[in-house]
N, C-alpha and C positions, 0 to 999 in steps of 0.2 A: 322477524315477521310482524306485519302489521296487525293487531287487534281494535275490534272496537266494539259498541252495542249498536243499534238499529238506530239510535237518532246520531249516531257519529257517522256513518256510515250514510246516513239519508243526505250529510254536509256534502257527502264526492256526489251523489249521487247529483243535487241540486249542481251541483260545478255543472257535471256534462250535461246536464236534460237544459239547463240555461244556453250552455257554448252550443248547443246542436238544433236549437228552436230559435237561436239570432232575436228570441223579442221576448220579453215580460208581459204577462198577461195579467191586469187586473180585475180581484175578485170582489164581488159582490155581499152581502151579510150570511148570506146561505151559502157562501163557499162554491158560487158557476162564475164563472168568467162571463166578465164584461166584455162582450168583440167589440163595442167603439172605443173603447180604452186598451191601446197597444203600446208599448213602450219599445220600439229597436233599439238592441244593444250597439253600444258602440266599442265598451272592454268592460273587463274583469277584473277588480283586483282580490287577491287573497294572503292574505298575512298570513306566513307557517312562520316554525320555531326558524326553520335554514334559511327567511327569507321572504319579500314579497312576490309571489307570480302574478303576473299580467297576462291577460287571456286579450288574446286582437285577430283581428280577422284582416284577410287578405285574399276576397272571393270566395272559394272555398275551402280555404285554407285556414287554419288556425295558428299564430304564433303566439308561442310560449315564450316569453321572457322574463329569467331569473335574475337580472341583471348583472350575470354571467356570462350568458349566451342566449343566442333563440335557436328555438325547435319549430320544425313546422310540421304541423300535425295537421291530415285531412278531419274534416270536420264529421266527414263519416264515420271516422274512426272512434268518437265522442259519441255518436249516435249509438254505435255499436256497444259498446261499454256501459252507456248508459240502460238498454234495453235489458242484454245481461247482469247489472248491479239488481235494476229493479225487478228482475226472478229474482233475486238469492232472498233482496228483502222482504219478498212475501213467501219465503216459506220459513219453518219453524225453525228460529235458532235461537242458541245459548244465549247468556248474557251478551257474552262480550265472542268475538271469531273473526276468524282473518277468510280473507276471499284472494287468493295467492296471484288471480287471473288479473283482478282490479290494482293489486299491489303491483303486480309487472309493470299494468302500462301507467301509474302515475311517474315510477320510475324511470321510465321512459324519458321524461321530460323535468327528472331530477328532483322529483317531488315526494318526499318520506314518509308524510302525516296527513291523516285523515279530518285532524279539528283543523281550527285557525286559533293562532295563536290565544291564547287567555287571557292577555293583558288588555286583547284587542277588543273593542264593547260589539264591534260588530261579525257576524262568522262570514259575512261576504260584502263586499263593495262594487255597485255598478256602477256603471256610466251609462247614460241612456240619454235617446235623442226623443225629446220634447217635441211631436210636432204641430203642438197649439204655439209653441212659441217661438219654437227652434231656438231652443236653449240643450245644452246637454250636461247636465246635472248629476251629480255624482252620489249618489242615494246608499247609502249602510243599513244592511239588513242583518237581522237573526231568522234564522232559520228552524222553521217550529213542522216537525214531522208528524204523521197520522200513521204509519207506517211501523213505527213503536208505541211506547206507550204514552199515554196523554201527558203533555208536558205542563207545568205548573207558571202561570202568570204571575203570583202574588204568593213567594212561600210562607209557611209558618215559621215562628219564631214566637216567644216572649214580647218582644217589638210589638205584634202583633194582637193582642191581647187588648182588648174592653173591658172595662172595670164597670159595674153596676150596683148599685147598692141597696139593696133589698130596706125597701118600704112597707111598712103599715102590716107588722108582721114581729111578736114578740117569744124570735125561738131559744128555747133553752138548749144547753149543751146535748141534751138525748135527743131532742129533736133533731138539732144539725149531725149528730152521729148519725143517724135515721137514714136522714138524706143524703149523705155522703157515704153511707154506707150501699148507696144502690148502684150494682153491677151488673145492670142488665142489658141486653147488646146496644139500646138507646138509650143510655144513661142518663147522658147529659140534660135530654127531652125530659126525663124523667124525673130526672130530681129538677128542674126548674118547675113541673104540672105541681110536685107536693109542695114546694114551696107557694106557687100558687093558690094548693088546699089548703097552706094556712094564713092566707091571706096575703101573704107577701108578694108584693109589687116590685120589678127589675129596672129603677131606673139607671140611664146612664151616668155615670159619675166622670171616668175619663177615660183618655187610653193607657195603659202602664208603661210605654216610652212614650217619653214627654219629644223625642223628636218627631216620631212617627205624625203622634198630634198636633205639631208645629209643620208639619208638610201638609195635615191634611188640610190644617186652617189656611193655609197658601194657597192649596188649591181653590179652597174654596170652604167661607168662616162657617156654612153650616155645614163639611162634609165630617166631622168628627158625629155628629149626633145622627147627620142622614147610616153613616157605612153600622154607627151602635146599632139601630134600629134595622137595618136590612139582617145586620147578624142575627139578630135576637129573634129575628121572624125566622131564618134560616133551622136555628135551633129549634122554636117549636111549632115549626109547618111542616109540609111534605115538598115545601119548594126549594126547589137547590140551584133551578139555572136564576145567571142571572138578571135576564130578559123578566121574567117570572116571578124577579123579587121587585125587579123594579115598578113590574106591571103593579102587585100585589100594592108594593110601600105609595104608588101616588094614589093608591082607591084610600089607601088611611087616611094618608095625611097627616102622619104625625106631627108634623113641625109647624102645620095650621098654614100651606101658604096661600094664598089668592089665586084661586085655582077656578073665578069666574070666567076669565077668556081662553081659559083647554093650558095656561102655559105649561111647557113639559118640564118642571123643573128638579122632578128626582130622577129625569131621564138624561137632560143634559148634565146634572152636575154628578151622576153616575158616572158616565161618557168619558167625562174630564177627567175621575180618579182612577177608571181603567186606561186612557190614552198615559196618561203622565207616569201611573207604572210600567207600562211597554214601552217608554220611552227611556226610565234611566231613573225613576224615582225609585229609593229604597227604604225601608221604614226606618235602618239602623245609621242614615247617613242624611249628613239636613240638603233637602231639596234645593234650588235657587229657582228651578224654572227652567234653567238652559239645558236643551236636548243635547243627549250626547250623541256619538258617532252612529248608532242604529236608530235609524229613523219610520223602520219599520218591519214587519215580516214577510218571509217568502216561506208559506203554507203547501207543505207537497202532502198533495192526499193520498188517499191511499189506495188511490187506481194509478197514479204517481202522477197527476197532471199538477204542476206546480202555476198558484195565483201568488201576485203582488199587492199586500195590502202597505200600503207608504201614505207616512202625516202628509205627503206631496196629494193626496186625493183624501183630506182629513174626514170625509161625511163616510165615504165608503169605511177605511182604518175604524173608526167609533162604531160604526153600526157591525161591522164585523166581532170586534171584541167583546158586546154587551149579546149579541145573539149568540156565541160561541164558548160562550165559558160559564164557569159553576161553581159556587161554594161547596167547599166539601170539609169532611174534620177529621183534624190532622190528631196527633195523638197527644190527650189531655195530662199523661204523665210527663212526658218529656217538656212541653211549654207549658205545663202548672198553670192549668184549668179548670175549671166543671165541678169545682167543690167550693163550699160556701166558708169564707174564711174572714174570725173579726178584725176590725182594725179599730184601738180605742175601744167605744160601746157600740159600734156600728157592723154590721155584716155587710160581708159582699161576694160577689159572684164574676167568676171572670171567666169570657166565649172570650174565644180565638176566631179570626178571621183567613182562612186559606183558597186561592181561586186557582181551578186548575181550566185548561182550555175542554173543550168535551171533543172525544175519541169519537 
């Protein structure tokens, strides 16, 4: 019997509501579809552990091939399946459950698993017919559901981690127990305001992987101190999206840029560090630049209409990812945060940066 949780299960569900709708619809930053932006399918492909299938059409017919054999499956019968998946997914289930009806008919066409392969960077592969250029282009998606729970763009890790170093500020051993001794539900906020009270200042110092820091500098030589400064506001504001920190960090201006002719430049170089993580950047592995096999998301919401955001429409892809997600904090015991610890004569203070998409 097949098992899975809501975002494995949203992977079949994308398969048919794709195979049964013939066209990709792209979305906009508020998540409505663009109607002059259509993409017709032309095929499918999907990596499982037994294999790749190929999804193609033939009028109204759909052929499966496992390069094995083909199956020709009405395309109604996708439409069907798909309408039935998306009940089960909106009513209340376990972690993980089998749906025995949907298990039938993948079998049907010799199909075991609900993921796509692991190895593989992307969870679907299209083919789509271009018709600004009539080109048909073979686009790699991940597949980001609303339907479970909000999935995470940027995880935590140590990787992750901003190092700061408390300025202009002479605490003795009871004071730092003081502060680190505070367990209150915003801690973190917390003990950064008394550090505050005694004067001490949170500069940036660095990130604690020196690779993570070597990617950001790639992307771009001021995003190590612009992403310090969005955290540090994160921790002691009430703003979490990251529309809202961006808004917030270009009214400062930390980094002092020339900001006489409006340029947006903690908006675009925000833009650039959320595109290049949805793309294949990771903090624990050195970047190059080269995008890998997923080139972008297919966003099934949660009335189940599925948008196409792809680097192939790169303004729509950026403005969708900086309207749509949010710093959040991850847990300060596991990645060794949020307490003030010396190094030599020096103190210092390390935020964690974690961004999940918003539900």
């Amino acid at each position: 019997m097949i098992t899975g949780n809501k975002g494995e299960w949203s992977e079949v569900y994308t398969l048919f509501k794709i195979i049964s709708d013939k066209f990709l619809f792209a979305g906009d930053s508020n998540l409505n579809k663009i109607e002059n932006i259509v993409f017709p399918i032309v095929k499918i492909l999907r990596d499982e552990l037994s294999g790749t299938f190929e999804f193609g059409y033939e009028f109204d017919i759909v052929i499966v091939n496992d390069k094995k054999q083909n199956f020709r499956i009405p395309i109604s019968e996708f439409h069907k399946n798909a309408e039935f998946l998306l009940s089960k997914l909106k009513e209340d289930k376990p972690a993980s459950f089998s749906i025995p009806e949907i298990e039938n008919f993948i079998n049907s066409f010799n199909c075991n698993s609900i993921k796509a392969k692991s190895s593989v960077k992307s969870d679907i592969v299209i083919v789509v017919h271009d018709q600004r250029t009539g080109n048909n282009p073979k686009l790699g998606f991940s597949i980001k559901s609303q339907l479970g729970g909000a999935s995470t763009l940027l995880n935590a890790g140590k990787t992750t981690n901003f190092i700061y170093k408390i300025d202009n500020a002479k605490l003795t051993d009871l004071q730092i127990e003081e502060i680190n001794g505070l367990f209150t539900r915003s801690k973190i906020k917390d003990r950064i305001n008394k550090i505050r009270e005694f004067s001490g200042i949170l500069n940036f110092s660095k990130t604690e992987s020196h690779v993570f820091g070597n990617n950001l500098t790639l992307i771009d030589s001021a995003m190590p101190k612009i992403l310090s400064e969005i955290v540090l506001l994160f921790y002691t504001t009430g703003f979490t999206k990251t529309v809202d920190l961006a808004n917030e960090i270009s009214k400062i201006n930390p980094l002092e840029f020339d900001l006489e002719f409006d340029h947006p430049f903690y908006f675009y170089k925000i833009k650039r560090f959320l595109t290049d993580i949805a793309l294949g950047m990771m903090p624990s592995k050195v970047w190059t630049g080269d995008l890998d096999a997923t080139g972008g998301y297919l966003i099934v919401k949660d009335d189940g209409e599925i948008l196409c955001y792809h680097i192939y429409n790169r303004n729509d892809f950026e403005n969708y990812l900086i309207n749509n997600t949010k710093l959040e904090t991850a847990s300060s015991s596991r990645h060794d945060f949020g307490s003030i610890f010396k190094s030599e004569n020096d103190l210092f203070f390390k935020l964690n940066l974690q961004i999940r998409f918003l539900k």
